[in-house]
C-alpha positions as CSV (number, residue, x, y, z in Angstrom):
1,X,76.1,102.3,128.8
2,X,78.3,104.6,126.6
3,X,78.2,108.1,126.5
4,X,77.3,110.1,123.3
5,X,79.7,112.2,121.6
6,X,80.5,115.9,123.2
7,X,79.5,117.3,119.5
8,X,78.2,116.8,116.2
9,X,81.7,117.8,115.2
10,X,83.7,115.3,117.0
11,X,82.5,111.7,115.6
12,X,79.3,112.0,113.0
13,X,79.5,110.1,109.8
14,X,77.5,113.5,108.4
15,X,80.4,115.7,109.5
16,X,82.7,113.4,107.4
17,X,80.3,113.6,104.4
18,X,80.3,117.8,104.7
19,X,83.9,117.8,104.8
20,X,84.2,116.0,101.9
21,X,81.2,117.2,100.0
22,X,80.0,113.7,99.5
23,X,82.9,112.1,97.5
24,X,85.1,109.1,98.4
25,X,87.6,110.1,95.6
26,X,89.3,113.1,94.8
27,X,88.1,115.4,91.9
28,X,91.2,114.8,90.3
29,X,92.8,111.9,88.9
30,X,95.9,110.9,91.0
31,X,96.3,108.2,93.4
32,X,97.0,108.5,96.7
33,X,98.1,106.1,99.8
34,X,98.8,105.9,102.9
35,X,102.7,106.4,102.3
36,X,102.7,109.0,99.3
37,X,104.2,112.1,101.2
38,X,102.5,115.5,101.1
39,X,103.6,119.1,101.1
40,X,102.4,122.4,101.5
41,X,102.8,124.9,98.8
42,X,100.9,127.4,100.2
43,X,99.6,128.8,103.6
44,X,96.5,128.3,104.3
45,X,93.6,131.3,103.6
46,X,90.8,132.1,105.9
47,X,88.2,131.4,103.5
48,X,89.5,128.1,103.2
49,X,87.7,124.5,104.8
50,X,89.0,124.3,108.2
51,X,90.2,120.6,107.5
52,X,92.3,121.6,104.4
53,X,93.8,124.8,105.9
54,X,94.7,122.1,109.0
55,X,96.2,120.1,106.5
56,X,98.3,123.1,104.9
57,X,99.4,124.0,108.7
58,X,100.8,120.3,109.0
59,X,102.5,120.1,105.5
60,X,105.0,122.6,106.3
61,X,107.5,119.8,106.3
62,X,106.6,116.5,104.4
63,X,104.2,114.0,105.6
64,X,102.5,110.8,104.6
65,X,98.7,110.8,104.3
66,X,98.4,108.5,107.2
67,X,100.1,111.1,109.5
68,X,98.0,113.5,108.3
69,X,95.2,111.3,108.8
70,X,96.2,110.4,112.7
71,X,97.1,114.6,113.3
72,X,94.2,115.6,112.0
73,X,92.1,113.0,114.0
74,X,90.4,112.1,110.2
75,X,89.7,109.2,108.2
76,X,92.2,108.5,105.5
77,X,89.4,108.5,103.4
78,X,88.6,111.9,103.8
79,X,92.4,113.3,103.9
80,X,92.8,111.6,100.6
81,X,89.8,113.7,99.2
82,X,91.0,116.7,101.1
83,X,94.9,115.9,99.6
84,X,93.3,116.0,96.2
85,X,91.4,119.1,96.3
86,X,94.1,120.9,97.4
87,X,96.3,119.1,94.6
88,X,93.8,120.4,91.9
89,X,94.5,124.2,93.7
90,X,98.3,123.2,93.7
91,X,98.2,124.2,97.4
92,X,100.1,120.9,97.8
93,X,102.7,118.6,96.2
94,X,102.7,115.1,96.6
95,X,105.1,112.3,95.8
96,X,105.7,108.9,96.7
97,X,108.0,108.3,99.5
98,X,111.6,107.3,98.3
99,X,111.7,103.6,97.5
100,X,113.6,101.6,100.0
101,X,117.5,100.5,98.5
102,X,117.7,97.3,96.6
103,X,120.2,95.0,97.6
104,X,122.6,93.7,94.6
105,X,122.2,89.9,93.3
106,X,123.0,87.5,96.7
107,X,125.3,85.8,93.7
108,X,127.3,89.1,92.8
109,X,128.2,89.8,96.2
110,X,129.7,86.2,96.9
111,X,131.7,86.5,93.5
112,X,133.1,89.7,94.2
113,X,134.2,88.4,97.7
114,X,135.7,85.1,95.8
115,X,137.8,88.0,93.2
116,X,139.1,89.4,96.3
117,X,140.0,86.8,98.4
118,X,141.8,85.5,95.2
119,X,143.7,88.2,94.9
């Protein structure tokens, strides 16, 4: 038999829906995924949700929403409601993560290396 969970706090489905005030979305319009990087603007306030001034504490440097998720021991659900809250404060920026370099045309490549060897 499993044991229950040490605290409402820990792993409650009505925790989840506090935190997030019972949206799956943010308030604002933006989209947000597990690889768009986020970073604090701000410190965090004491008036402030526990959760988002977390999330401020972690930003300091960039992060994705998925290590914010796994630091914060959240869904990413809830850290991309959380994210876009604090967007609509501008507490946070956020940007995709640099796209990966494209390798030139397979065909250019083998035509330069033909110009030099001819040369």
């Amino acid at each position: 038999m499993s044991e229950p969970p040490a605290s409402w706090e820990e792993a409650s489905p009505e925790r989840l829906y506090v935190i997030t005030g019972g949206r799956s979305e943010p308030s604002t319009a933006t989209h947000l995924d597990l690889v768009t990087l986020v970073v604090a603007r701000a410190a965090a306030r004491p008036e402030m949700q526990p959760e988002q001034a977390a999330i401020l504490r972690l930003c300091q440097a960039p992060l994705s929403v998925a290590e914010i998720a796994a630091y914060a021991g959240l869904p990413v659900s809830a850290v991309i409601v959380l994210v876009g809250d604090l967007l609509a404060a501008k507490r946070v920026h956020v940007r995709p993560p640099v796209p990966a370099a494209h390798l030139p045309d397979l065909a250019l490549i083998e035509a330069v290396i033909d110009g030099l060897q001819k040369l």
